[in-house]
C-alpha positions as CSV (number, residue, x, y, z in Angstrom):
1,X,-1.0,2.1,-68.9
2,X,2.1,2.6,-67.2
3,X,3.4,4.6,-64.5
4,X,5.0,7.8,-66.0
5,X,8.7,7.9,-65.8
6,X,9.9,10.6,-63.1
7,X,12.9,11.7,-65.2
8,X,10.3,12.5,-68.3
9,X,8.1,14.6,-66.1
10,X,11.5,16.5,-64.5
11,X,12.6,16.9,-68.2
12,X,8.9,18.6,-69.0
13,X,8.9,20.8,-65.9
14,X,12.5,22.0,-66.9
15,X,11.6,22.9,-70.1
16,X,8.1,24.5,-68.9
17,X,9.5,26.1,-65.9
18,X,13.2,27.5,-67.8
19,X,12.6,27.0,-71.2
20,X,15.2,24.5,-71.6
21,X,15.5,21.2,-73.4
22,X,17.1,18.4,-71.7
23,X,18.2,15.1,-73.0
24,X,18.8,11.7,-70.9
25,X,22.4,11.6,-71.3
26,X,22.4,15.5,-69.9
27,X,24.8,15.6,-66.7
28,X,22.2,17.5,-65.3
29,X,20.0,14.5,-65.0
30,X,23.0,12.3,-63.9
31,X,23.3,14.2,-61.0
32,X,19.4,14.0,-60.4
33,X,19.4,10.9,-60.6
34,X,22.4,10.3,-58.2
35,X,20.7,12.9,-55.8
36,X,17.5,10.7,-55.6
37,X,19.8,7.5,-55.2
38,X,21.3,9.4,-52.1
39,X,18.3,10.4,-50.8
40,X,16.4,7.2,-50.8
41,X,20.0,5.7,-49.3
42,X,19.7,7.9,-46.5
43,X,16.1,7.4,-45.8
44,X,16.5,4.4,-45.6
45,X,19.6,4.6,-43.0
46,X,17.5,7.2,-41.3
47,X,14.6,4.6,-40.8
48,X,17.3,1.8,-39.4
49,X,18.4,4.6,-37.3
50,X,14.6,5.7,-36.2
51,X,13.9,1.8,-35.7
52,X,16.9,1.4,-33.3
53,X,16.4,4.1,-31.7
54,X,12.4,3.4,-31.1
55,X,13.5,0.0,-29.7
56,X,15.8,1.6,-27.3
57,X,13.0,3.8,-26.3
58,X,10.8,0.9,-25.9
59,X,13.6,-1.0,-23.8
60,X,14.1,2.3,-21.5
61,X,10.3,2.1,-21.2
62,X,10.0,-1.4,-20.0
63,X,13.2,-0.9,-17.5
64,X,11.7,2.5,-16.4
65,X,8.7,0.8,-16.0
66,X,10.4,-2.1,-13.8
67,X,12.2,-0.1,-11.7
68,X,9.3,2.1,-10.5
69,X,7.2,-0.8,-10.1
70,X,10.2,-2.7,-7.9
71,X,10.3,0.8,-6.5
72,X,6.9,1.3,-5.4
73,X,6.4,-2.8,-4.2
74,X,9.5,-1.4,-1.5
75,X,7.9,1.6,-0.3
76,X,4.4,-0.2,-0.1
77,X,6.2,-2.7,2.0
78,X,8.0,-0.2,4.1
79,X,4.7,1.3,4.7
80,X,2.8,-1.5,5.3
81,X,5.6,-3.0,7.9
82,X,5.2,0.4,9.3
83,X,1.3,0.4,9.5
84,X,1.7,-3.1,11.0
85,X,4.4,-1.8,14.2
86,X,2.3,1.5,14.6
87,X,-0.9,-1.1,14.8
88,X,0.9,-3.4,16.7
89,X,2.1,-0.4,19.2
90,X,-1.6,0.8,19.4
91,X,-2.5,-2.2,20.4
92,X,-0.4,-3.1,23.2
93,X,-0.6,0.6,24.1
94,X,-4.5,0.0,24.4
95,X,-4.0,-3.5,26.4
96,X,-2.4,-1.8,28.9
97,X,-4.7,0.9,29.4
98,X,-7.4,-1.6,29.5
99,X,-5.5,-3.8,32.3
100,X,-4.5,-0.9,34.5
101,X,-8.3,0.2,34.4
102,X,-9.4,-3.3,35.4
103,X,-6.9,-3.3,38.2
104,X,-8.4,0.0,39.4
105,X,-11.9,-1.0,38.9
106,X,-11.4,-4.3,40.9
107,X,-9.4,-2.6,43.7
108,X,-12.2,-0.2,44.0
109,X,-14.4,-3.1,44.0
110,X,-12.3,-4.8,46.4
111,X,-12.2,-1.8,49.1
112,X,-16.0,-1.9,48.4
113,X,-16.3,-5.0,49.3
114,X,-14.5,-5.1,52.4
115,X,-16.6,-3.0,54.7
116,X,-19.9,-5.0,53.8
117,X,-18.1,-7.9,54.3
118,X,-16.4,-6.6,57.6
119,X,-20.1,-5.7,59.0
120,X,-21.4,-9.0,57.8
121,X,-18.3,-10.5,59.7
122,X,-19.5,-8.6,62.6
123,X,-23.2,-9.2,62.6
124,X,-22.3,-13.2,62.4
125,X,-19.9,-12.8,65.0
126,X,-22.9,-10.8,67.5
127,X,-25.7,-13.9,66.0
128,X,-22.7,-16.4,67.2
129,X,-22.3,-14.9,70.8
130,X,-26.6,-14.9,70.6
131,X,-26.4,-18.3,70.0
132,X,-24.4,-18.9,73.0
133,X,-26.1,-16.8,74.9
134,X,-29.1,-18.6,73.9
135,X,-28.0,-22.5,74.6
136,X,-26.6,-20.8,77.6
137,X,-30.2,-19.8,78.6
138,X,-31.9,-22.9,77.7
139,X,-29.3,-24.9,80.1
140,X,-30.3,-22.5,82.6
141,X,-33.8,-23.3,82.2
142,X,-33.3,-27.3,81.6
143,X,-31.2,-27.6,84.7
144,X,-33.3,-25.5,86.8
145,X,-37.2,-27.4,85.6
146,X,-34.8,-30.7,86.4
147,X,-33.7,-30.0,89.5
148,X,-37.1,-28.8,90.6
């Protein structure tokens, strides 16, 4: 069977709908036929037009998409360089703290030191002068058992 004929079924609905018979050759039907012509012409231009236009779009996209990708690599980098310097500043910040503790501890440590070590300078200097003292005596006594 084949597919029924769209100016047949326009030419039954006219005459259904109005009451009016219509032939092929009726100008009427020229024009709806040139109508449909145009119409399918332009919807056809209006797809090229919506396929162009969708391919811009997609273009825009993909630059869009570059840019804020190129975009956000440079403000993760700016970040991360200054991430690194505060680190960095932190760091040495830290260092110095640590140093200029170290240099009090060890003077304290120092000034600690130095009286134990002044009495311990002392006490050998007092176990020295015994030690004379001592050889001192014992020539005493050597000479004097000799000579007796």
């Amino acid at each position: 069977m084949a597919a029924p004929d769209p100016l047949d079924e326009l030419i039954r609905e006219v005459a259904l709908r109005h009451g009016v018979a219509l032939s092929r050759e009726d100008p009427i039907l020229i024009m709806h036929t040139v109508n449909a012509r145009l119409l399918q012409d332009s919807q056809a231009a209006q797809q090229a037009l919506l396929g162009e236009f969708k391919s811009e779009l997609e273009e825009i996209s993909t630059r869009w998409g570059a840019d804020a990708k190129t975009k956000a690599e440079r403000i993760l980098n700016a970040a991360l360089a200054a991430s690194k310097d505060s680190m960095m500043q932190l760091m040495h910040e830290g260092a110095r703290e640590i140093t200029e503790g170290l240099r009090h501890e060890i003077a304290a440590a120092h000034s600690a030191l130095q009286r134990p070590v002044a009495a311990a300078h002392r006490v050998a200097l007092v176990n020295v002068l015994a030690s004379a003292l001592t050889v001192a005596a014992v020539t005493v006594l050597a000479v004097v058992v000799f000579l007796r």
